[in-house]
VOBA-1610 file (N, C-alpha, C; in pm, whole numbers, padded with zeros to 5 digits, always signed):
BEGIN
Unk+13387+06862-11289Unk+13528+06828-11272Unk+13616+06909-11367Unk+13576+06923-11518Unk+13612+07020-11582Unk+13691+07147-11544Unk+13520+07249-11453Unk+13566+07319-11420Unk+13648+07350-11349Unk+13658+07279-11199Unk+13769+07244-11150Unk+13910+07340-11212Unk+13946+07280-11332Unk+14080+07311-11338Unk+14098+07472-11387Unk+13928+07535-11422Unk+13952+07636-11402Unk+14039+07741-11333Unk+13958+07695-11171Unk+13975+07719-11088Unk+14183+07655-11027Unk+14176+07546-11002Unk+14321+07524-11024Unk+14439+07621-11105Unk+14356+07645-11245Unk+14482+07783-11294Unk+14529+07895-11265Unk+14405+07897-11206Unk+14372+08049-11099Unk+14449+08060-11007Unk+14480+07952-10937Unk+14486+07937-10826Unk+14652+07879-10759Unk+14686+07788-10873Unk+14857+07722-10836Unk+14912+07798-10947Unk+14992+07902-10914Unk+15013+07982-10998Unk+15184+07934-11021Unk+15255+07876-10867Unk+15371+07795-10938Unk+15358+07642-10989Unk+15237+07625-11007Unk+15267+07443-11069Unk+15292+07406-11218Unk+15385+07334-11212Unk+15477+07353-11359Unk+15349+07278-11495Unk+15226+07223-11478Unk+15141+07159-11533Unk+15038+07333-11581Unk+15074+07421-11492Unk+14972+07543-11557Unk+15081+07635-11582Unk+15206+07603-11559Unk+15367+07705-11658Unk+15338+07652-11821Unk+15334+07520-11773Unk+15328+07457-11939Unk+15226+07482-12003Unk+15095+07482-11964Unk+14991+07533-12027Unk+14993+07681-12110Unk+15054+07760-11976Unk+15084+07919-12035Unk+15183+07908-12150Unk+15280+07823-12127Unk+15366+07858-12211Unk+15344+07766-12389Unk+15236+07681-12403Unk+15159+07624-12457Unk+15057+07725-12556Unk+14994+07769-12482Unk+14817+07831-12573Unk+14880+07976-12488Unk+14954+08084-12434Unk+14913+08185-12433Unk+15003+08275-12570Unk+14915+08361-12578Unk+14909+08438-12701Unk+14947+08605-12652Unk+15109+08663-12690Unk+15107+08765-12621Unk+15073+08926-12708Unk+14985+08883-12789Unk+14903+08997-12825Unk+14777+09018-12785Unk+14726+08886-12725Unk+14582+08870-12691Unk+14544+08771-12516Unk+14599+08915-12421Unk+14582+08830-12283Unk+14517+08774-12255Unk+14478+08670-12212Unk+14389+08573-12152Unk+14429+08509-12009Unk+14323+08509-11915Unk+14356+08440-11771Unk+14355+08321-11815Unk+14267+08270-11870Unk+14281+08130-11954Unk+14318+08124-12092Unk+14430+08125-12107Unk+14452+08143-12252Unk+14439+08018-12335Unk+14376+08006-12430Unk+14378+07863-12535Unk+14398+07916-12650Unk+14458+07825-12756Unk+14474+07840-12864Unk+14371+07704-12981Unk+14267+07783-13024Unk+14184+07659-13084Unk+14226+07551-13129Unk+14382+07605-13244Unk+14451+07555-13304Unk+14523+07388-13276Unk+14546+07408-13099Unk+14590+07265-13062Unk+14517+07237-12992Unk+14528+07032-13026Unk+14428+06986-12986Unk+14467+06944-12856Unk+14425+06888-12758Unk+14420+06852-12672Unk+14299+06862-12577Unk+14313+06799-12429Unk+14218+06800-12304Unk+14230+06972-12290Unk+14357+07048-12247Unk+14306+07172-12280Unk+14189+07227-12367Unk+14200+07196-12457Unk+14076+07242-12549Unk+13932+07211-12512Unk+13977+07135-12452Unk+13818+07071-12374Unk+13759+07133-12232Unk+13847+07139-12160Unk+13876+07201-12047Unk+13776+07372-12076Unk+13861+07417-12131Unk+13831+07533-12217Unk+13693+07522-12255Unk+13639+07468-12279Unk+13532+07449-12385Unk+13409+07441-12317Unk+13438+07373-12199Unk+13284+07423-12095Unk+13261+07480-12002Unk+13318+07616-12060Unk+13252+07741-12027Unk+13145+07731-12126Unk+13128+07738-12203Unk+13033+07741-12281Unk+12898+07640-12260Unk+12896+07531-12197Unk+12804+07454-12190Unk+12754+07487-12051Unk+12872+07576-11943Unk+12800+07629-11776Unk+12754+07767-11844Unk+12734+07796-11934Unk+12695+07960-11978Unk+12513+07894-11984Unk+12525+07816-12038Unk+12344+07760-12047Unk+12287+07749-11874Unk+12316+07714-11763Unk+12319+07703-11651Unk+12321+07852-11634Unk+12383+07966-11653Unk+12389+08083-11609Unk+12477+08074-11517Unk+12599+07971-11517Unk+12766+07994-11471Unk+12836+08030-11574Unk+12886+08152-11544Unk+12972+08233-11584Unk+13150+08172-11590Unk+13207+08104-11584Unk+13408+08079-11557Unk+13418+08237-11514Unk+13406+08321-11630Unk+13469+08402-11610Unk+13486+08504-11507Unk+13366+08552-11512Unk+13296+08595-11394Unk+13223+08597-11262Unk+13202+08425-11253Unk+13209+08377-11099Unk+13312+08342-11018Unk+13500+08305-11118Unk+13589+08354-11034Unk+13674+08484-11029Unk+13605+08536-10946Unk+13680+08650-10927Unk+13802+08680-10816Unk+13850+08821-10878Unk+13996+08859-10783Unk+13936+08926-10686Unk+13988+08943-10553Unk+13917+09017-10421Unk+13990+09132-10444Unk+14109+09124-10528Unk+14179+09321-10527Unk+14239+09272-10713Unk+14265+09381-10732Unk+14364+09327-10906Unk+14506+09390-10853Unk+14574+09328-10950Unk+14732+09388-10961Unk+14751+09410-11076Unk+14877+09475-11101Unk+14938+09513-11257Unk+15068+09467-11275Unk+15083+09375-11290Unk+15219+09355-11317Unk+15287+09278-11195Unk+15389+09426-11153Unk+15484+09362-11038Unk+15426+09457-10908Unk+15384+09558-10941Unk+15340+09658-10876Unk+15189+09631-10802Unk+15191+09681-10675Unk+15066+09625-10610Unk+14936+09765-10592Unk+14829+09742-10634Unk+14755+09873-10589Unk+14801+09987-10472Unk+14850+09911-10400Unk+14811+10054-10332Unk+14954+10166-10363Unk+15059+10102-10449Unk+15138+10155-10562Unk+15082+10286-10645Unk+14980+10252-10664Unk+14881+10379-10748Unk+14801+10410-10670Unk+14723+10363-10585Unk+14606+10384-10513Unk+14604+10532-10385Unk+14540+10630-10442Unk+14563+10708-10302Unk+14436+10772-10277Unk+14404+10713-10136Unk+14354+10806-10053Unk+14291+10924-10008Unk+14220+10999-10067Unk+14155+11136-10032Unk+14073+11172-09962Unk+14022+11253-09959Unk+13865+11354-09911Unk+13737+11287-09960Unk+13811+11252-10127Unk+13668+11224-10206Unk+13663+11076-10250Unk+13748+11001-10151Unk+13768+10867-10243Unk+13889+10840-10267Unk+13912+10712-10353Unk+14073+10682-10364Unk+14055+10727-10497Unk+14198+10767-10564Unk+14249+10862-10716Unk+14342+10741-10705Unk+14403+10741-10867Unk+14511+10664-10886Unk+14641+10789-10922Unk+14745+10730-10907Unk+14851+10777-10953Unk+14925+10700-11026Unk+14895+10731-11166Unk+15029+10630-11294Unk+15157+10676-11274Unk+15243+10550-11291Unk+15338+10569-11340Unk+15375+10502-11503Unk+15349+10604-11595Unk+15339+10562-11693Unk+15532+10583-11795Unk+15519+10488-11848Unk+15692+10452-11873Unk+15641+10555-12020Unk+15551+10633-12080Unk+15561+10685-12188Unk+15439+10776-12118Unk+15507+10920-12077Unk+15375+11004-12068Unk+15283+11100-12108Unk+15296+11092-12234Unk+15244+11125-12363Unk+15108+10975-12413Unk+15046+10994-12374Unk+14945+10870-12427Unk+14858+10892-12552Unk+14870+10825-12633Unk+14733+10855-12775Unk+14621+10876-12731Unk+14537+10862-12816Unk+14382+10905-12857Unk+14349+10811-12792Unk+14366+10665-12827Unk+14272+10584-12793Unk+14308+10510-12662Unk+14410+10572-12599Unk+14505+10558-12455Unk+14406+10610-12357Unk+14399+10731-12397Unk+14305+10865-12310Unk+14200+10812-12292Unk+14115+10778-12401Unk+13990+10694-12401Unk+13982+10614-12319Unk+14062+10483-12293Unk+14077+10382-12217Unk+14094+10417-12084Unk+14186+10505-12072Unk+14209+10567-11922Unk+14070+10640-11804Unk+14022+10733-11946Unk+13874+10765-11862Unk+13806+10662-11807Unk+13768+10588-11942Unk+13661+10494-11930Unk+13682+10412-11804Unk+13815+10356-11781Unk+13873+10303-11628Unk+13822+10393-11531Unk+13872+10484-11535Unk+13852+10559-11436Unk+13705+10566-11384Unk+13647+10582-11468Unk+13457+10611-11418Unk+13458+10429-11360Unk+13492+10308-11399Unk+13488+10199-11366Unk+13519+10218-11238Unk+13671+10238-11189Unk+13678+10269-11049Unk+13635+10323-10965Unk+13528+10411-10979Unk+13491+10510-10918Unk+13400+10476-10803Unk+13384+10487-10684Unk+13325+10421-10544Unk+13394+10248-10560Unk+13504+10274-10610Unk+13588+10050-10533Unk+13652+10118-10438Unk+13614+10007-10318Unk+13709+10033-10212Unk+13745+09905-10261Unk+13903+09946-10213Unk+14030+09861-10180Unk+14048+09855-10045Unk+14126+09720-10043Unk+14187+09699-09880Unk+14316+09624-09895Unk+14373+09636-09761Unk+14528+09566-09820Unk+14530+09425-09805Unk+14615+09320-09828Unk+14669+09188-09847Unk+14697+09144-09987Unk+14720+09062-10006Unk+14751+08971-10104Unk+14649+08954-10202Unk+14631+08945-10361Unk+14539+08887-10400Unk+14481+08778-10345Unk+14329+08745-10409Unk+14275+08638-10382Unk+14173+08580-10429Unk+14175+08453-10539Unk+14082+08437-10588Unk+13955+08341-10550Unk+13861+08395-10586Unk+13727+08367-10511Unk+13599+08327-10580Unk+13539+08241-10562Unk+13424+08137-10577Unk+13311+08245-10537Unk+13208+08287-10651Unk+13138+08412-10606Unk+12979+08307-10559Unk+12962+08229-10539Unk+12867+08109-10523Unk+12866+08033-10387Unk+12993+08041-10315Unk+13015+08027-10189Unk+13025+08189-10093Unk+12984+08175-09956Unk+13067+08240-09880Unk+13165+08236-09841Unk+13276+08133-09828Unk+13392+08137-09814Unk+13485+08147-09927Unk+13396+08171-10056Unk+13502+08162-10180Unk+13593+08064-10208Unk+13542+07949-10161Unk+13640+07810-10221Unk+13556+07757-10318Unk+13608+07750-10404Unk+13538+07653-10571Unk+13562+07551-10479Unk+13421+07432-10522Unk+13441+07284-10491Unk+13333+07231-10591Unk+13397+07092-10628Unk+13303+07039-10731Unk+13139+07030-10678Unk+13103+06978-10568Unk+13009+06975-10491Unk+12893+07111-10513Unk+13008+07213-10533Unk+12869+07354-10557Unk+12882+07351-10675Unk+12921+07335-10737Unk+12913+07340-10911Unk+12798+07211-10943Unk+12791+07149-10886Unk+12651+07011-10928Unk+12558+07080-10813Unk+12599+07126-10732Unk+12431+07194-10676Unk+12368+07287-10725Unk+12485+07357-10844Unk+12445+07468-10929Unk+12347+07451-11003Unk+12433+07315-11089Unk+12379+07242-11170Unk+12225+07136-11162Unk+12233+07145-11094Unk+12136+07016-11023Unk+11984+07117-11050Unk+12015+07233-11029Unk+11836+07317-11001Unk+11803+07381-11163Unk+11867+07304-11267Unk+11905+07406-11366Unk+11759+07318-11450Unk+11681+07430-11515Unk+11537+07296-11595Unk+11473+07207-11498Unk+11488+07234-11363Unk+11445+07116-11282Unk+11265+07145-11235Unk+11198+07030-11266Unk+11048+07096-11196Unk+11062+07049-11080Unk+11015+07119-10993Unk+10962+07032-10899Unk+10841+06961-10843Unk+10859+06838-10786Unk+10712+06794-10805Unk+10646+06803-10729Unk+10494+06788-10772Unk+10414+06828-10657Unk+10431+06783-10521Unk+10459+06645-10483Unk+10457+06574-10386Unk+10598+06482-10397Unk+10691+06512-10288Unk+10743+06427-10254Unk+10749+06281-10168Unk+10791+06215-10232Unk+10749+06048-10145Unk+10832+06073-10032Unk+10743+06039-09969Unk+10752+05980-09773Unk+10810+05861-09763Unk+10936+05881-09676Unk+11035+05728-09669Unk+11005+05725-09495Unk+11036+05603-09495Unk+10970+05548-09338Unk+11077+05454-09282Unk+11170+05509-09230Unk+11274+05473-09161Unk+11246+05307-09053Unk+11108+05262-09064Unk+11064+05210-08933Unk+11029+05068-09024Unk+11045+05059-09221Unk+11085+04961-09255Unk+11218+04957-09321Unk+11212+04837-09354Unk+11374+04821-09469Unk+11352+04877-09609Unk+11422+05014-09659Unk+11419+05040-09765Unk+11380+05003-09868Unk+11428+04873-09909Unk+11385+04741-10006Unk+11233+04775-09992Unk+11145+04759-09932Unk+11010+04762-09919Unk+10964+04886-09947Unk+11007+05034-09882Unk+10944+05124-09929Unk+10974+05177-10093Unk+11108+05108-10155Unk+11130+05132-10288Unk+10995+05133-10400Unk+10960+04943-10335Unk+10797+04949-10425Unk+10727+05009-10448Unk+10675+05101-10325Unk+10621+05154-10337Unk+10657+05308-10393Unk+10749+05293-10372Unk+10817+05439-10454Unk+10802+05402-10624Unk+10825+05320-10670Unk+10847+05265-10788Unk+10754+05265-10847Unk+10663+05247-10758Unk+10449+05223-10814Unk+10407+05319-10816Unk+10423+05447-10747Unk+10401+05555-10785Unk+10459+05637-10864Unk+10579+05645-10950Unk+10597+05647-11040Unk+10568+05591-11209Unk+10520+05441-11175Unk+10473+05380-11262Unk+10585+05331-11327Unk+10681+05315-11237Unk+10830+05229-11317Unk+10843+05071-11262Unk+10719+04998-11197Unk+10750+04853-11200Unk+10747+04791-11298Unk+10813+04664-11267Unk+10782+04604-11466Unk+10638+04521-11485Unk+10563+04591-11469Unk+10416+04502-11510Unk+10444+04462-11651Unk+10322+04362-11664Unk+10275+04298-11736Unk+10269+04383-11861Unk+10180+04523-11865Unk+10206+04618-11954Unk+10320+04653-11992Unk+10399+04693-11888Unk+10489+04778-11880Unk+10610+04683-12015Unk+10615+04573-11894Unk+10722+04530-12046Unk+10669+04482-12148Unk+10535+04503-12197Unk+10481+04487-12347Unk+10524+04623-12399Unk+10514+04727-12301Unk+10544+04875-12384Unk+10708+04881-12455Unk+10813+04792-12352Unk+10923+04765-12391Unk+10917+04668-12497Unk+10869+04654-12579Unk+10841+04561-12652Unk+10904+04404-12631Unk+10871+04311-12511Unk+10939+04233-12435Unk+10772+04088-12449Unk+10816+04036-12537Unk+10656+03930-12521Unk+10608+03906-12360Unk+10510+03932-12381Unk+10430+03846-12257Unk+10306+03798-12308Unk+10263+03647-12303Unk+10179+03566-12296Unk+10054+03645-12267Unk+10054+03686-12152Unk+09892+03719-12098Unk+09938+03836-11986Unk+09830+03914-12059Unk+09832+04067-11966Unk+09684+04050-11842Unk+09623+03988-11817Unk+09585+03975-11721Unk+09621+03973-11539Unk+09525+04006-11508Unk+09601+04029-11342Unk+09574+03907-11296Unk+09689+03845-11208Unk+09693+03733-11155Unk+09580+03758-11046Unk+09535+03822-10993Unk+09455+03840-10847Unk+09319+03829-10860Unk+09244+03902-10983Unk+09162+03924-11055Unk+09097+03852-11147Unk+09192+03860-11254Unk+09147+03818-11401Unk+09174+03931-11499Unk+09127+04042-11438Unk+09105+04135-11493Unk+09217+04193-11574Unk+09218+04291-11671Unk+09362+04298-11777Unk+09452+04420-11684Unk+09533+04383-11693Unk+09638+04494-11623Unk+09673+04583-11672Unk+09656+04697-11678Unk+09691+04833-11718Unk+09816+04897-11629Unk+09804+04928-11510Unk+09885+05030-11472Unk+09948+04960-11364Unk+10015+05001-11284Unk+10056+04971-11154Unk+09934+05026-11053Unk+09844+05159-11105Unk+09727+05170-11008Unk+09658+05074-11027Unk+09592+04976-11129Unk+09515+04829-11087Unk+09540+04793-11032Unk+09685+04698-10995Unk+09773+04612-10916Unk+09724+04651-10771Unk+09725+04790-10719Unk+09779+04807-10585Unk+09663+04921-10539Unk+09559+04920-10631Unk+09456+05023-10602Unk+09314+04980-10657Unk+09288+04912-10799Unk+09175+04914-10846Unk+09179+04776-10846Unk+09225+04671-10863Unk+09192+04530-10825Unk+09114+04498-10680Unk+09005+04417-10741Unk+08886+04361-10670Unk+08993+04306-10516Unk+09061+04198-10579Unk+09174+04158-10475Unk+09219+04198-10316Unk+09257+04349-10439Unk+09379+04438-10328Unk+09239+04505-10256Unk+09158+04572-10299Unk+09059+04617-10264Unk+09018+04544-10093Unk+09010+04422-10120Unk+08975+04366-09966Unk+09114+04367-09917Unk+09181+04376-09926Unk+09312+04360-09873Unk+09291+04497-09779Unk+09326+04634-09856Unk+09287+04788-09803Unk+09185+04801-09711Unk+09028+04724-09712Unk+08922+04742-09600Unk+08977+04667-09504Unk+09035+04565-09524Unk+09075+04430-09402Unk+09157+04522-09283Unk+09231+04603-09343Unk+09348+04617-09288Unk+09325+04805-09229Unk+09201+04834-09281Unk+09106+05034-09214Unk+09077+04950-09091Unk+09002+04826-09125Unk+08922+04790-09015Unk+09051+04742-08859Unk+09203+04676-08917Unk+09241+04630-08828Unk+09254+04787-08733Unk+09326+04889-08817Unk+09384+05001-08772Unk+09294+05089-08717Unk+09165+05032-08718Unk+09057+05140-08689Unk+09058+05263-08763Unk+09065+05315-08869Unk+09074+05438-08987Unk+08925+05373-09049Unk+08896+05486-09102Unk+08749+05483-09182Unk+08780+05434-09307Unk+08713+05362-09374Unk+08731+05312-09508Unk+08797+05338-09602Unk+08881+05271-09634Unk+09014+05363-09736Unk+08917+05372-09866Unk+08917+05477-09915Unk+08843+05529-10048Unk+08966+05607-10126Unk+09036+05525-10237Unk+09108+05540-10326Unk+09080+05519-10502Unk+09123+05727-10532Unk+09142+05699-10672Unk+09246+05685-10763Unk+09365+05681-10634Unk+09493+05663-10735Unk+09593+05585-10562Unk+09749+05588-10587Unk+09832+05576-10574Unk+09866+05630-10424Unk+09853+05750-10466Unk+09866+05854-10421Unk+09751+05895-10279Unk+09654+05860-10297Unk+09619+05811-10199Unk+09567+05733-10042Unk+09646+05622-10086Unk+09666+05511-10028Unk+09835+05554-09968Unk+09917+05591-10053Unk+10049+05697-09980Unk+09994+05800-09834Unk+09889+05857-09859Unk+09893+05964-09783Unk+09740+05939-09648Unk+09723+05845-09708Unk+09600+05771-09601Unk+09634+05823-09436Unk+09750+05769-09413Unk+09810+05779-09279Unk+09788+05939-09240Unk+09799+06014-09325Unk+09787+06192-09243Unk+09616+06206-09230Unk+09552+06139-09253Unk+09392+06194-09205Unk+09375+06103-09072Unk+09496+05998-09009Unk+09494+05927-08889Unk+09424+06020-08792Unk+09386+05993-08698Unk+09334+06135-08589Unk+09459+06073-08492Unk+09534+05940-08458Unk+09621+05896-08364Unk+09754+06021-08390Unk+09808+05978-08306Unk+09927+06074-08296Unk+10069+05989-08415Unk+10137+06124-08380Unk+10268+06156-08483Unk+10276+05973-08516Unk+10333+05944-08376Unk+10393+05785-08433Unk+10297+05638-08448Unk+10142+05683-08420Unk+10067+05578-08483Unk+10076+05632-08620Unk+10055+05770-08686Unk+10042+05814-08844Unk+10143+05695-08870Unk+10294+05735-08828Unk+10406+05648-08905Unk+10390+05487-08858Unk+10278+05414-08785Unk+10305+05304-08798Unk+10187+05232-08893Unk+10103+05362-08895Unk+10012+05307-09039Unk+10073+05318-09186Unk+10170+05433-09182Unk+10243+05430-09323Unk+10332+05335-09297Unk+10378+05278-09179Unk+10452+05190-09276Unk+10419+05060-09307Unk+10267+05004-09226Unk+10134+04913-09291Unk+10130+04949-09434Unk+10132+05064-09480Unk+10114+05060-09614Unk+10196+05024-09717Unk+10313+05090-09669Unk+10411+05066-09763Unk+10471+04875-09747Unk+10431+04823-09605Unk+10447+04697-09667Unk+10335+04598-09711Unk+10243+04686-09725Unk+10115+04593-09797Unk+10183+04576-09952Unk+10240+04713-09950Unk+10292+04726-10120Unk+10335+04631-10178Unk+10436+04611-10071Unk+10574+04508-10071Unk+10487+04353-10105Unk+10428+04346-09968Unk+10333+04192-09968Unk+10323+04170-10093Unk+10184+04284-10159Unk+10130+04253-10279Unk+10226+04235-10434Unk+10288+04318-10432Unk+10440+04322-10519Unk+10453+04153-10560Unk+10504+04102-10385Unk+10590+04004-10409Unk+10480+03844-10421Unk+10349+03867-10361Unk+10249+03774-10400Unk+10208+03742-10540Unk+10196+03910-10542Unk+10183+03842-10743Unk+10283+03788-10841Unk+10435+03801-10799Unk+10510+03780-10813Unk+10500+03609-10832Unk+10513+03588-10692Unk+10473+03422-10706Unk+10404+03378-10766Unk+10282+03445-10780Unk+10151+03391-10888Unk+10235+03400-11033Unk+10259+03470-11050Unk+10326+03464-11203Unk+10451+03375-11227Unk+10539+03401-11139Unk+10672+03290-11160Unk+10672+03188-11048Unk+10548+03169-10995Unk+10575+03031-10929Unk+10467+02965-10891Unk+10348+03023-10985Unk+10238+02966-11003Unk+10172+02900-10836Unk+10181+03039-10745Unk+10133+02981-10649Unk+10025+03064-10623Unk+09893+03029-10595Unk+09777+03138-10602Unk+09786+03216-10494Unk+09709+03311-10508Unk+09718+03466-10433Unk+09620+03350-10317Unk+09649+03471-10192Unk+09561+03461-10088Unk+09555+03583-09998Unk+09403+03617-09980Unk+09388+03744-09893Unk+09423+03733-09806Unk+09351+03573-09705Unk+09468+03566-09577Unk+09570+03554-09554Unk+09641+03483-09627Unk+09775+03454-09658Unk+09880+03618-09618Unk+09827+03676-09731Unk+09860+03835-09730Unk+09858+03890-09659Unk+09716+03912-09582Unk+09674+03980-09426Unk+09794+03932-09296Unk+09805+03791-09309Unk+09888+03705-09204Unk+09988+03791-09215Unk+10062+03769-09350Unk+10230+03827-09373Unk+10257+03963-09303Unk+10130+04067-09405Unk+10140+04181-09333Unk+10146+04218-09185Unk+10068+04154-09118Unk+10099+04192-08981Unk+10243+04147-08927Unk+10222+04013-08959Unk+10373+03980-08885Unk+10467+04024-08902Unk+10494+04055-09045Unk+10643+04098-09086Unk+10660+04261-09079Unk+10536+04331-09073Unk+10535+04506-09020Unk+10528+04476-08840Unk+10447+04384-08773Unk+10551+04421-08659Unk+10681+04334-08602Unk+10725+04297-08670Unk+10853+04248-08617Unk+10985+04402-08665Unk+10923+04450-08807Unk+10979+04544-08801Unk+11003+04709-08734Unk+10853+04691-08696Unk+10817+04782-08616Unk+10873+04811-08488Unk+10869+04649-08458Unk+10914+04690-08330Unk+11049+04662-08305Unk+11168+04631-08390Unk+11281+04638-08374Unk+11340+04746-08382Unk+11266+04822-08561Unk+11321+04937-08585Unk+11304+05066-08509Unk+11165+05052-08445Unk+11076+05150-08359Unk+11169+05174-08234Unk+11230+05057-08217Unk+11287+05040-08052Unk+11183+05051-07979Unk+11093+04965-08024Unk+10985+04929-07876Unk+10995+04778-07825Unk+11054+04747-07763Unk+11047+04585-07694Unk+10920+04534-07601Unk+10896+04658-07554Unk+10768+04614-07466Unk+10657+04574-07564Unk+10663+04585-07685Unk+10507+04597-07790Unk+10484+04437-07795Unk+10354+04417-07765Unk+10356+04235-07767Unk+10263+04213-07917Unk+10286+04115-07924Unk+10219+04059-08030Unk+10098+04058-08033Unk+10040+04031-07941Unk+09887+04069-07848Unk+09796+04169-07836Unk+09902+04278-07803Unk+09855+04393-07842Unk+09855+04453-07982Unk+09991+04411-08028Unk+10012+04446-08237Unk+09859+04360-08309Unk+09800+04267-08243Unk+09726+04192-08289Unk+09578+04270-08274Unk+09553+04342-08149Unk+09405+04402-08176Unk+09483+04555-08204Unk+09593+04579-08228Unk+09629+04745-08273Unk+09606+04871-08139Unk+09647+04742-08075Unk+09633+04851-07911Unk+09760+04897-07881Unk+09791+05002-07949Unk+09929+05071-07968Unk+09965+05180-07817Unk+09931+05156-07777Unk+09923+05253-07623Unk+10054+05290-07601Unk+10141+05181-07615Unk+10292+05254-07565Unk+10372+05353-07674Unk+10263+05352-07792Unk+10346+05448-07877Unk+10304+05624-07902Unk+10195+05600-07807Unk+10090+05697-07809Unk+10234+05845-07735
//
């Protein structure tokens, strides 16, 4: 947003908020397109100031907005600009034509600068060198920003349109290892009584026990190869049990109606242990098994837009109309 007003100075060249600025911080021994003066304080100064923090990013202010032609003054290029055999030459009109030492200098050195610019005619125009249309917008400046130190990770999580978000979060969350287990908020230093797994017994370590290495969940995962007909889920992580659904041999949209069996087993299990812990109601495999089916196909088949799918058939996994 900052930069932004870069671009704005550039750009509203009559708005009396960048007259005042000029007539504020510019310094007429020392031109500046952005002129600041360290000296006063203000949001100017700030404004100003991150250029320096888009220089770490490898955005330039200065040099990613650029002019599509320059001018001098009042006078427009093609004022000097002419035309030849070999290219365009300039022609000065210089108000003193006698120039010093270090005039001459400057003049060459331009000159070899110019040398193969084509010019064309219109109006200046300043330009966003990051777009093709050359409009600065905050939007490309955070997409700039956004790839800057970024890893990318190996695997991106698979979202499954065919449940309610809420449910595939869990499982997004568990594979990261950001639910609040039992561990988890001992690591926050947050008391908990007993780190044991409600399902088990066994002590809870990770979110992979919960939803992968518990005895529990374990029958939960064969119960549910066997409903789908898939070969024995054999899991050593998370990650896994995520990607189970692509070794399906069924087609595109049985894969997605086994992922999204999975992702609400997540959910089930999530919210079962849940109860076991704050409402002291014991786990149950059938219990679990029951939920899961019912509540993945009611979603299934609303979200799926399949009406013909009966319960009958969701019940032995005789998916034929999705084939």
């Amino acid at each position: 947003m900052l930069a932004k007003w870069w671009w704005r100075f550039k750009t509203e060249k009559e708005g009396l908020w960048r007259r005042t600025i000029w007539a504020i911080h510019h310094r007429s021994r020392a031109w500046n397109d952005i002129p600041v003066k360290i000296s006063v304080a203000g949001p100017w100064k700030s404004i100003y100031s991150v250029r320096q923090s888009l220089l770490d990013a490898s955005i330039d202010l200065y040099q990613d907005i650029t002019a599509e032609e320059e001018s001098v003054k009042k006078c427009s290029v093609a004022d000097r600009c002419v035309l030849g055999s070999h290219g365009p030459s300039f022609s000065w009109a210089w108000a003193r034509p006698v120039l010093g030492s270090d005039a001459e200098n400057q003049l060459q050195m331009l000159s070899v600068m110019l040398q193969g610019f084509a010019v064309s005619a219109g109006n200046d125009v300043w330009k966003w060198r990051h777009e093709p249309d050359g409009k600065f917008s905050v939007s490309s400046i955070k997409k700039l920003l956004s790839t800057v130190n970024r890893i990318n990770p190996k695997r991106v999580f698979e979202w499954n349109n065919w449940v309610p978000k809420k449910v595939g979060i869990v499982a997004w969350r568990a594979e990261m290892e950001r639910l609040p287990t039992k561990c988890a908020l001992a690591r926050r230093s947050i008391p908990v009584q007993n780190n044991t797994c409600v399902f088990c017994g066994d002590y809870e370590k990770t979110c992979e026990h919960i939803f992968v290495s518990c005895q529990f969940v374990q029958t939960i995962w064969q119960n549910l190869a066997v409903w789908c007909g898939i070969p024995p889920i054999i899991a050593f992580g998370i990650n896994d049990i995520l990607t189970v659904h692509e070794s399906s041999s069924g087609s595109r949209k049985i894969r997605k109606v086994i992922h999204a069996i999975v992702l609400v087993t997540f959910w089930s299990m999530w919210k079962s242990r849940n109860d076991a812990v704050f409402r002291q109601i014991n786990p149950s495999a059938t219990r679990n098994l029951d939920e899961i089916k019912s509540v993945a196909y009611l979603w299934v088949k609303s979200r799926a837009k399949v009406a013909a799918l009966t319960w009958e058939d969701w019940s032995r996994f005789n998916l034929g109309i999705l084939r």
